[in-house]
C-alpha positions as CSV (number, residue, x, y, z in Angstrom):
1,X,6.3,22.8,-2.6
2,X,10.1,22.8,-3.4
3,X,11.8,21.3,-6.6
4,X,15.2,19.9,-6.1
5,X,17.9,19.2,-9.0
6,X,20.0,16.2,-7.6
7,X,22.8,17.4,-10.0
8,X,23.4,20.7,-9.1
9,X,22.2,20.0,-5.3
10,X,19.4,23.2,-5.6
11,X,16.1,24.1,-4.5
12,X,13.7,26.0,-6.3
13,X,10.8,27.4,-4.7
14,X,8.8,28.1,-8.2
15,X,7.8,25.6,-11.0
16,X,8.7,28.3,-13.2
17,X,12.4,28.3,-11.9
18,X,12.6,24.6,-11.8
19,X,11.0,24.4,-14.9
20,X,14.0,27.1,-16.5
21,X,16.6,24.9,-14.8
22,X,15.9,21.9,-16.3
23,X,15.5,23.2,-19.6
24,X,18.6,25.2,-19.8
25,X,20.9,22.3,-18.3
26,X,18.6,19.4,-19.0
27,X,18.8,18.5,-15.6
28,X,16.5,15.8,-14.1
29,X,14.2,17.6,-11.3
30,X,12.5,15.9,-8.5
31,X,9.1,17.5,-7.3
32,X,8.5,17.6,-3.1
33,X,5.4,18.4,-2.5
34,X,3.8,20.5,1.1
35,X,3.8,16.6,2.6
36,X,7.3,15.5,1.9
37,X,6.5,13.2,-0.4
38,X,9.2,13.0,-3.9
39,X,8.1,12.6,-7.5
40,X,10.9,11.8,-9.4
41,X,9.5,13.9,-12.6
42,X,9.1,18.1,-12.5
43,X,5.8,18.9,-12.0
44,X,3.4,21.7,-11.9
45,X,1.7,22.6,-8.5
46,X,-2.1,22.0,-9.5
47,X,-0.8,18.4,-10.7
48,X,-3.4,15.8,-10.5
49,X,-0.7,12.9,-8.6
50,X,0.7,16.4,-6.1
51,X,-3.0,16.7,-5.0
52,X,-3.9,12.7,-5.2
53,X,-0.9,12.6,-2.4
54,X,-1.9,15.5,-0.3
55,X,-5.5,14.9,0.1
56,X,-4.3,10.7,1.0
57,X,-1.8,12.0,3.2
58,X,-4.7,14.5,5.1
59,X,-7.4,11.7,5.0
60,X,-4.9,9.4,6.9
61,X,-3.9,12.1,9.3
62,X,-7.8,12.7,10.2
63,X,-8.5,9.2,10.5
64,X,-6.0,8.9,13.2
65,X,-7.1,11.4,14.6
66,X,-10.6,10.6,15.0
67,X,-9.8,7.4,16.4
């Protein structure tokens, strides 16, 4: 998972980073999760929607594959 800040054009490889970032500067961050897919809202890892994406994105990938 990265976090990006649009304004400053970063990356941040820890929530805790990110999470510094946008509370020093007030700086919208975007959360990319391990599939690609953007969340327009900083947040944590172990988020319920970052894990709701991953597993849909893994169930698709397996069903194609089985077929």
């Amino acid at each position: 998972m990265r976090w990006d800040c649009p304004h400053c054009k970063r990356s941040f490889g820890t929530f805790a980073l990110a999470k510094t970032h946008a509370n020093i500067f007030s700086h919208q961050i975007f959360t990319v999760d391990d599939a690609g897919d953007t969340f327009d809202i900083l947040l944590p890892p172990t988020a319920s929607s970052v894990n709701a994406s991953l597993w849909n994105r893994l169930q698709y990938r397996l069903s194609t594959l089985v077929s």
